[in-house]
C-alpha positions in Angstrom: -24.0 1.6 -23.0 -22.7 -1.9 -22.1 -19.4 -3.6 -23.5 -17.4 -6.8 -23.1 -13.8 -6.1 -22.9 -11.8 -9.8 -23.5 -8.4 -10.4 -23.1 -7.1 -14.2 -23.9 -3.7 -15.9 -23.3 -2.5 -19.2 -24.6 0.4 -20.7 -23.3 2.3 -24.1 -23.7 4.4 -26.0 -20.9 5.8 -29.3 -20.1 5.6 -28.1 -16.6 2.2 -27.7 -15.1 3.7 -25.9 -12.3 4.3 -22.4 -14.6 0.3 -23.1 -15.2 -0.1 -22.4 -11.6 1.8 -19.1 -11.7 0.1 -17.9 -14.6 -3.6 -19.1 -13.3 -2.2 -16.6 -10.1 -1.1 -13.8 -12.4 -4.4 -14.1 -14.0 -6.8 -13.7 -11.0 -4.2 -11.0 -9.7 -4.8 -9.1 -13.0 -8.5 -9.9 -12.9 -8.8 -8.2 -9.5 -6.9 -5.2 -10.4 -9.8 -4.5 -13.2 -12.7 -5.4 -11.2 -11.1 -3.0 -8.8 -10.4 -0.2 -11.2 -14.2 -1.0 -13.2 -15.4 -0.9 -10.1 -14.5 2.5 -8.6 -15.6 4.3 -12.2 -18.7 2.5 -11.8 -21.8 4.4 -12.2 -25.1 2.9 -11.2 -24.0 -1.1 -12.8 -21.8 -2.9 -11.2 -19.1 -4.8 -13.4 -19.2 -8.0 -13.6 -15.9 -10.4 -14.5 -15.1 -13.9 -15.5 -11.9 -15.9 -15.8 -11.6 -19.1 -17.0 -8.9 -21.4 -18.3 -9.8 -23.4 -21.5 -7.6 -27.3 -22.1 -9.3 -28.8 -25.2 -9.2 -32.4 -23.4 -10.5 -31.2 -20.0 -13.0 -28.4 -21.4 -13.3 -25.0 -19.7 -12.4 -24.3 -16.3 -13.5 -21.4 -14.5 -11.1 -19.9 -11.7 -12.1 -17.9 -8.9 -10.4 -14.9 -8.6 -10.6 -14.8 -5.1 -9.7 -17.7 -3.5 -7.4 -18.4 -6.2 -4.7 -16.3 -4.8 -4.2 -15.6 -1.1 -2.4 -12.9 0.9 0.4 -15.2 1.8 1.0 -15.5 -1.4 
């Protein structure tokens, strides 16, 4: 059995700097799942995709691993 699971935020700000920490918070999140997905896994491995969508820029994808760093 194969599903897609989404989960879709949409947020407004005059600062694009609160962008930043929710782009962070997102691949954070997204690495938690893959984590969890990952370790229930039977003989598929999950796959996962994050992406931030502007309607005058188009859609963005955003690597959930170089994204956020451990200095962070």
């Amino acid at each position: 059995m194969q599903k897609t699971v989404t989960i879709e935020l949409k947020v407004r700000y005059k600062d694009p700097e609160k962008f930043a920490i929710v782009r962070k918070a997102a691949a954070r999140s997204a690495q938690g799942l893959l984590a969890a997905a990952s370790l229930i896994s039977d003989e598929h491995k999950p796959m996962i995709a994050v992406s931030a969508f502007d309607p005058l820029d188009g859609n963005e994808g955003i690597d959930i691993f170089t994204e956020v760093t451990d200095e962070e």
